[in-house]
C-alpha positions in Angstrom: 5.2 22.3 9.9 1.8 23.3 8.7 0.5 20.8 8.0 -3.2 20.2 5.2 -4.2 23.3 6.1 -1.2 25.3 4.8 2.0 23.8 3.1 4.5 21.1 3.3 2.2 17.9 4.1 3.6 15.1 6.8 2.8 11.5 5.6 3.9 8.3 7.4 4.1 4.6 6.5 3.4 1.9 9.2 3.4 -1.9 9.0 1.3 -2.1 12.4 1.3 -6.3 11.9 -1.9 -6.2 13.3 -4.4 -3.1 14.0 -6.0 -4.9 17.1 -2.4 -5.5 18.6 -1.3 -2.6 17.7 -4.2 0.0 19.1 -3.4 -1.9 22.6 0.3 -0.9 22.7 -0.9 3.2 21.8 -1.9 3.3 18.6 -4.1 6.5 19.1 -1.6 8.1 21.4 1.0 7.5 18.8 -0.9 9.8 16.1 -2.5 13.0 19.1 1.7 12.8 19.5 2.1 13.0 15.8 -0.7 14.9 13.8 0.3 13.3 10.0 -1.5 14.4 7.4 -2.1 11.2 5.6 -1.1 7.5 7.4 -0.9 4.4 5.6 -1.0 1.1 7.0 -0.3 -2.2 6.3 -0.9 -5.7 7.7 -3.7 -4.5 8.9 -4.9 -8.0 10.0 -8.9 -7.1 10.2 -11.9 -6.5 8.4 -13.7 -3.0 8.7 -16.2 -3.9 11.7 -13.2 -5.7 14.1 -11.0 -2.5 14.1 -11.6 -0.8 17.4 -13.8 2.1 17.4 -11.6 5.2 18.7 -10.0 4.3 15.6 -12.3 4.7 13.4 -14.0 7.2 14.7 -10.5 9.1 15.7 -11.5 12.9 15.8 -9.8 14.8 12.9 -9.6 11.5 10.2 -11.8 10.3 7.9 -10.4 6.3 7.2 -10.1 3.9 4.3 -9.9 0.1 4.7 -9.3 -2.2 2.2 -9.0 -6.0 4.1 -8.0 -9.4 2.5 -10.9 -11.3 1.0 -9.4 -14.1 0.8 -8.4 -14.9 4.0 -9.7 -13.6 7.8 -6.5 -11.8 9.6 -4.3 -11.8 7.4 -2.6 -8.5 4.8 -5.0 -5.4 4.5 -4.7 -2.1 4.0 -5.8 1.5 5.1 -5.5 4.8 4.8 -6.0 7.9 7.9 -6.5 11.0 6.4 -7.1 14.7 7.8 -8.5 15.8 4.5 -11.0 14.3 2.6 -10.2 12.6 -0.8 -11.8 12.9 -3.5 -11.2 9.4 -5.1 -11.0 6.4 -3.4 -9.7 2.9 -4.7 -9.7 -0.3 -3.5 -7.4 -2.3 -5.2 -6.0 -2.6 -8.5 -8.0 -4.2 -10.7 -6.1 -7.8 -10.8 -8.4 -10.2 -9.0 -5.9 -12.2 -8.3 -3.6 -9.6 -6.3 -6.5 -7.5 -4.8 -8.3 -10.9 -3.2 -5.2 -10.3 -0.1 -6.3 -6.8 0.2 -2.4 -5.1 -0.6 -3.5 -1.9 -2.4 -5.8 1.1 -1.3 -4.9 4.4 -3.1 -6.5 7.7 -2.1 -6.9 10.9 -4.5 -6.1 14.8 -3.1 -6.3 18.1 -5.5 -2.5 17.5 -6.2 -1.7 14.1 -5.0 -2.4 10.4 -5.1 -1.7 8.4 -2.2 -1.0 4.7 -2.3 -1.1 2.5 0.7 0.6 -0.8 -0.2 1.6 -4.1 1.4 4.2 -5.7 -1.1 4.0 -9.6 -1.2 6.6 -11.9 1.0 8.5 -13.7 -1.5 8.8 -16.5 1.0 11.3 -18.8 1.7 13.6 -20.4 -1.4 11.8 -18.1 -3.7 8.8 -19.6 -3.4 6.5 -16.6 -4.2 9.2 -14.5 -6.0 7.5 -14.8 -9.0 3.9 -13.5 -7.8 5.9 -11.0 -6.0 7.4 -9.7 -8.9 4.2 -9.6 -11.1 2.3 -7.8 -8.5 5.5 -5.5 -8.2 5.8 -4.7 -11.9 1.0 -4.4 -12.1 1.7 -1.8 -9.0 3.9 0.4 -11.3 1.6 0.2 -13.9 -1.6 1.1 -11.9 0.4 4.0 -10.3 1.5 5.6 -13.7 -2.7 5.0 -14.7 -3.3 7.3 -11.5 -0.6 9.9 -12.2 -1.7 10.4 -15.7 -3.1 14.0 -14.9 0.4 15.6 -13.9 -0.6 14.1 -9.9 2.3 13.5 -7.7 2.4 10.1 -6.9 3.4 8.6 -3.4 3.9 4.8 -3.4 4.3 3.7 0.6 4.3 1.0 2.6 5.9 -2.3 3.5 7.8 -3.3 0.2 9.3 -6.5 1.6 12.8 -5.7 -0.1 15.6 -4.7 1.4 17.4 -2.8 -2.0 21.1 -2.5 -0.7 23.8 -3.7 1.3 23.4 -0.5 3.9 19.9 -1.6 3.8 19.9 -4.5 6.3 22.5 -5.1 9.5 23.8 -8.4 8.3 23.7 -8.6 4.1 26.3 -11.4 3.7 24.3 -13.6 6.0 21.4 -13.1 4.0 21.9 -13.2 0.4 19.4 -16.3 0.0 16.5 -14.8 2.0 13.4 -13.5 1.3 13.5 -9.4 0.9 16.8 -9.9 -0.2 16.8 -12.2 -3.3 19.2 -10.9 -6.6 15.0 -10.8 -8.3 13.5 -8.2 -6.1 16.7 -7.0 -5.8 17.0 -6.1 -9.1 13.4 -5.7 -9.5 14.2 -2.3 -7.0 16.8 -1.3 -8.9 15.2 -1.2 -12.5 11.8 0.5 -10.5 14.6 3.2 -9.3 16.2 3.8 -12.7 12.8 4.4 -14.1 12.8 7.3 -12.2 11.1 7.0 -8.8 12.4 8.4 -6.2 13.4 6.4 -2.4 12.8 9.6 -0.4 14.5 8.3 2.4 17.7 7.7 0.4 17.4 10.9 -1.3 17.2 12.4 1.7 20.1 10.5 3.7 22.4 8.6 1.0 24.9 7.3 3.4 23.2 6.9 6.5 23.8 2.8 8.2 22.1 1.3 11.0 18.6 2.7 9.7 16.1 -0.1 9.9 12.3 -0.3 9.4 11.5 -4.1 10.8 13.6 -6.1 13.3 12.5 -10.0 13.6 11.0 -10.9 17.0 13.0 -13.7 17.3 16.5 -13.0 19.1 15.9 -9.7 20.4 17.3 -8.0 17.3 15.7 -4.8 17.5 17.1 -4.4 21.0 20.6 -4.9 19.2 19.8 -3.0 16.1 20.1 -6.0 13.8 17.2 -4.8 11.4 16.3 -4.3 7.6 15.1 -1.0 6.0 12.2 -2.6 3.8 9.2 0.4 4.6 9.8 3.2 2.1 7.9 6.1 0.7 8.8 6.4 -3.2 7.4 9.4 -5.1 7.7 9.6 -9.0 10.4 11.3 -10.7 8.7 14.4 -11.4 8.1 15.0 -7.8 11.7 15.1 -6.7 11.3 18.8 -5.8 8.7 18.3 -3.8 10.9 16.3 -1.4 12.0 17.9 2.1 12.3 16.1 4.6 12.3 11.6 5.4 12.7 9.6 8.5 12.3 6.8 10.4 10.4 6.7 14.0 12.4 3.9 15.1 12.3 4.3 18.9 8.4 4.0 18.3 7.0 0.7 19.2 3.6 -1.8 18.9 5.0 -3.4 16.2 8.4 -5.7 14.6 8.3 -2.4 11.9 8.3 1.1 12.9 6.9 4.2 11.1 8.6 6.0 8.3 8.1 9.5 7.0 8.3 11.6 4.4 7.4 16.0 4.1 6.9 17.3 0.8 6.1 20.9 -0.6 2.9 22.0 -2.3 -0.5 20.9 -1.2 -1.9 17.5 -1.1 
């Protein structure tokens, strides 16, 4: 693959549930392994000046952070990028969604790049319907960005698990959060719309592929996960598609990196 400096750009998606935590179990060495051209990260758990150093100052990236200001530790954003963009933005524009720090978008000559931490929608629904407002304002500032004939790329940790082959154990879980009929559906209608679930574009049929694994029970050891990280691109994009995976056998976090190679230039 070549890479920003040719064709066919390599982005990833990472819940890292903590940058701190996750720089001690080989962050860094994780990305010299795998040169991405763009890395988004969510949960990043830390405001600008407690991320370690060889992180921001990682040779080859310049790096975007957008933390939670309404709480220390807790969501966040960023983006690591071997090519400069040339627009930056730091949330949305909705006070009350950009105070947890859940958006950062970053602008290229062809493409727009959104780094996104999707709200939990808690147990019994209790944030389901902040979940879905901030899910339906996303969309809308995405669009706003793609208005110049930009690809769009919407990654990160959506909290939703879409369908049945989405998740090891669906019956048990009908009444969960990330699997609620709302966001459900909400996932559905966002699909129909036109934008594009790269991974399932890529691999319709494929089971047994999973994104997060709870750290209670040992289930990632047994594989009992949910596919809820994702990399959606708009519809007009679809050619650009070539390639989607999922790093599962990487580890310093309950989710693993996803990934997504498209044509063109960023």
């Amino acid at each position: 693959m070549l890479g920003y400096f040719g064709q066919m750009p390599k982005l990833v998606s990472w819940n890292v549930n903590g940058i701190r935590a996750c720089f001690k179990n080989g962050f860094v060495e994780w990305i010299k392994k795998n040169p991405f051209d763009v890395i988004g990260l969510q949960e990043v758990r830390a405001d600008k000046d407690q991320i370690p150093s060889e992180i921001l100052n990682l040779e080859g990236y310049f790096s975007y952070w957008y933390p939670s200001q309404s709480k220390k530790g807790y969501s966040g954003v960023g983006i690591l990028t071997r090519k400069e963009a040339t627009q930056v933005f730091y949330g949305m524009g909705r006070e009350e969604f950009d105070v947890e720090g859940r958006v950062i978008a970053t602008e290229f000559d062809e493409t727009v790049f959104l780094s996104v931490y999707f709200p939990n929608s808690q147990d019994k629904g209790a944030r389901i319907r902040y979940k879905i407002s901030f899910c339906d304002a996303l969309v809308e500032f995405a669009e706003k960005l793609g208005k110049g004939g930009k690809s769009i790329v919407i990654c990160g940790d959506f909290n939703i698990a879409h369908q049945p082959i989405d998740l090891a154990r669906p019956d048990d879980n009908n009444e969960s959060p990330g699997y609620l009929p709302e966001e459900r559906e909400w996932m559905s209608q966002f699909l129909k719309q036109g934008w594009i679930d790269t991974f399932r574009h890529c691999h319709p049929t494929q089971k047994e592929a999973y994104s997060w694994w709870s750290a209670r029970t040992r289930a990632r050891e047994r594989n009992i996960g949910w596919r809820i990280d994702y990399h959606a691109v708009d519809k007009a994009s679809r050619e650009r598609i070539k390639g989607a995976g999922i790093q599962d056998q990487v580890l310093g976090s309950d989710h693993c990196p996803v990934t997504v190679e498209l044509s063109g230039k960023l």
